[in-house]
C-alpha positions, 0 to 999 in steps of 0.5 A: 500500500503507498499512501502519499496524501490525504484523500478528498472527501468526494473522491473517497466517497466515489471510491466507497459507492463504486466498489460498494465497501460499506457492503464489503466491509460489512460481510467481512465483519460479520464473518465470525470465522476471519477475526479473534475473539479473545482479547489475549490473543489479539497482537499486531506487529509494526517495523518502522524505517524513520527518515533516515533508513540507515537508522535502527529499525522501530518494532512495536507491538500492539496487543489493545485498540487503545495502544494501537489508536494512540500510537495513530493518533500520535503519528498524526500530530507529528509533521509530516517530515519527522514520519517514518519513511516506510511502516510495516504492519504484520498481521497474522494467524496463529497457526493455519485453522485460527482465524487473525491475531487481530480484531475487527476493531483494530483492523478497520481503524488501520483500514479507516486511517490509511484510507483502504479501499474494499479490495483490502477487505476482500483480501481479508475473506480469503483467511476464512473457513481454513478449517476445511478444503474450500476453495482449493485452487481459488487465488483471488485478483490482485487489486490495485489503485495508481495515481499521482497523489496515492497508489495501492497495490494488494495480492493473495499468494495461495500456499504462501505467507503476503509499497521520497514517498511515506510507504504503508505495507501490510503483510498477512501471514499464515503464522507468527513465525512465518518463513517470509516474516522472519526472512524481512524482518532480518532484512530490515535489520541491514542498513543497506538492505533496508536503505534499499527497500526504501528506495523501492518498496516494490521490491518486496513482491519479487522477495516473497515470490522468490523466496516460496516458489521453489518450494512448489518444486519440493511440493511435486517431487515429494508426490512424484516419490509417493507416486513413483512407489505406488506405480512400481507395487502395481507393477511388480504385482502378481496373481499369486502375490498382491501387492495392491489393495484399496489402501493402494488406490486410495493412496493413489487418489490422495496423490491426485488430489493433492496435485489438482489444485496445482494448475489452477493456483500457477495459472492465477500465479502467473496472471499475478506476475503480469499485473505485478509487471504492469504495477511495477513499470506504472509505480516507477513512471509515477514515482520517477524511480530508478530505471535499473531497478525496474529492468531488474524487477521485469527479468526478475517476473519474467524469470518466475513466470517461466519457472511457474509455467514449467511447475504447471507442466510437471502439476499436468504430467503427474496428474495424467500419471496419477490417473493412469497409475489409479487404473493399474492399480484398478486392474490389477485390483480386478485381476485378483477379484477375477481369479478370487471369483474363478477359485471360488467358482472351482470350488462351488463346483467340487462341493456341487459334485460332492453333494450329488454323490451325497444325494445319490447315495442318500436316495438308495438307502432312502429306497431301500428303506422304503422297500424293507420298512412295511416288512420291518414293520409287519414283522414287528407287529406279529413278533410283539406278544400281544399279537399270537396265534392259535396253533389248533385253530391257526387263527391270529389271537389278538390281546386284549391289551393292544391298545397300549401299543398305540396309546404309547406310540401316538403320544410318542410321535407327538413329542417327537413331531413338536420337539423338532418343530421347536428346534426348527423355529428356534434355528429360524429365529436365529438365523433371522437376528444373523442377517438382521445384524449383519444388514445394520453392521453393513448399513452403518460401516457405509455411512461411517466409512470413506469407500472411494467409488472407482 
């Protein structure tokens, strides 16, 4: 940000309507999730570089609206010579889930002092919801104002930590301890560095830029390596031996997803470096500065968009690997799936043959059982005493007492025919609770479970 002078009433208020900031700013503070709430953790971080650069650097620290309001209202009553050539706010998160260190309070008086347009407000949005995976590949516009009087210049720079003229600088970074913090607060420490910030502010884009691009090339390597491993199972897997399971692929579609939103983050990254290019070459006409460092900030971004292009071709490469390496796994997944079925069916088919020879063997004794148990029970009946014959008469004698045979056979049957009708149901019972379980154990593993569907 490159406040030089006050703004007009009329001009600000053509600003507000155009972009609708009071809109703006009212969704933002509404957003439970951007500001904290807890008065101990609140904490924005000033550096200030005074007139001369060469002097030691300003750091303070403000932990209340009413330190960061007086220190305002103090710097305000200074004339305008004796102010700090370049201030340096630090705002910041916790750690990556938290929302800002600082509140809505303080932010909007740094907002309402410096006169920041709603392109600073709609910055802020972007630090909200870090809980879960929204916006992804979402980078954001950079968002600019250039003028005679004043000029302002803002960006988003997704996987990462975030202008003689008075120079306002806001960084806005991930965590306390943030590489590109630490990394210019050590820079402002040097005398010449810090003489040379000054000069030209716009060199600290080319620094935070430089200083985190490289690492998208560990980003890919990292999951190249990963990929790499879980290629080379699906390849040395065998019927015999698997090497691959669903644990296999869905390592395979982690890889892929983290490498989705790749391409689009460098695709906006590298629409960023051209708006940063025309920034550069606008605030050195309007601030007359050196043109040495404007060729060395132009083959700076050059450089950087080269070097994203060619990390979006590896992000493009391993994505349509990754694709083909989810298909081997896939095959071979169903390669043993096939031979499981084959072994499966092989063995139905010996049980089935096994089960007809049973069957024919039960259905000849059951034959002959049937052709010998009407003479089984003839003989059983005329070998009992109550049944005899006259040897005089040759007539057939039966007792008088007969009807015990039956009054003990009936009731007999009877208590056999119901003991296995109950053993019956009471196998039928719980067989029912069995697939009845295993019916809830199955509905409850799929809503409980991740099953990726291929």
């Amino acid at each position: 940000m490159h406040p030089n002078n006050l703004i007009s009433a009329g001009v600000r208020s053509a600003a507000s309507l155009a972009q609708s900031t009071s809109q703006v700013r009212s969704r933002i503070r509404d957003n439970e999730l951007v500001f904290s709430k807890c008065q101990e953790s609140h904490l924005v971080e000033l550096a200030e570089i005074d007139v001369g650069a060469s002097q030691d650097l300003i750091n303070t620290s403000f932990k209340s609206l009413s330190q960061l309001s007086i220190h305002l209202e103090s710097t305000l009553a200074r004339p305008v010579t004796s102010r700090s050539r370049m201030e340096i706010y630090f705002l910041h998160q916790r750690d990556t889930w938290s929302p800002l260190s600082a509140s809505w309070e303080m932010v909007a008086l740094l907002a309402d002092h410096y006169d920041l347009s709603a392109g600073f407000f709609q910055m802020l949005g972007c630090f909200r919801d870090r809980l879960i995976s929204t916006e992804e590949g979402f980078s954001g516009i950079s968002r600019s104002h250039f003028a005679t009087q004043r000029s302002e210049f803002g960006w988003v720079y997704k996987y990462s930590e975030k202008k003689k003229s008075r120079t306002v600088l806001f960084v806005i970074s991930p965590s306390p301890t943030a590489h590109f913090t630490t990394y210019l607060k050590k820079t402002l420490l040097v005398p010449e560095d810090r003489s040379t910030l000054v000069e030209s502010p716009i060199l600290v884009h080319s620094m935070l830029i430089s200083m985190h691009l490289p690492s998208w090339q560990e980003y890919l390597e990292y999951h190249e390596t990963l990929l790499l491993k879980l290629d080379m199972k699906s390849a040395c897997s065998v019927l015999e031996q698997p090497l691959v399971t669903y644990d296999t692929l869905k390592s395979v579609r982690e890889v892929e997803k983290n490498i989705l939103p790749v391409s689009p983050l460098l695709t906006t990254f590298e629409e960023l470096v051209d708006c940063l290019q025309e920034a550069t070459r606008i605030f050195t006409q309007v601030n007359g500065r050196n043109e040495d460092i404007l060729a060395i900030m132009e083959t700076a971004f050059t450089t950087m968009r080269r070097e994203s292009s060619s990390y979006k071709l590896q992000a493009m490469y391993m994505q349509t690997r990754a694709q083909m390496t989810a298909q081997s796994v896939l095959d071979s997944l169903n390669l043993g799936f096939q031979k499981l079925a084959q072994d499966q069916s092989r063995n139905t088919f010996i049980m089935a043959r096994f089960a007809r020879e049973d069957s024919v063997a039960i259905r000849a004794i059951t034959l002959v059982t049937s052709f010998y148990l009407p003479f089984s029970f003839v003989a059983t009946m005329f070998g009992m005493n109550l049944v005899d014959f006259d040897l005089d008469t040759r007539n057939l004698l039966v007792s008088n007492q007969f009807w015990l045979y039956f009054l003990v056979s009936i009731p007999l049957t009877a208590v056999t025919l119901a003991c296995w009708r109950c053993r019956m149901q009471t196998y039928r019972k719980s067989y029912t609770m069995d697939e009845t379980v295993l019916k809830e154990d199955a509905r409850s593993g799929k809503s409980g479970e991740n099953i990726e569907t291929v």
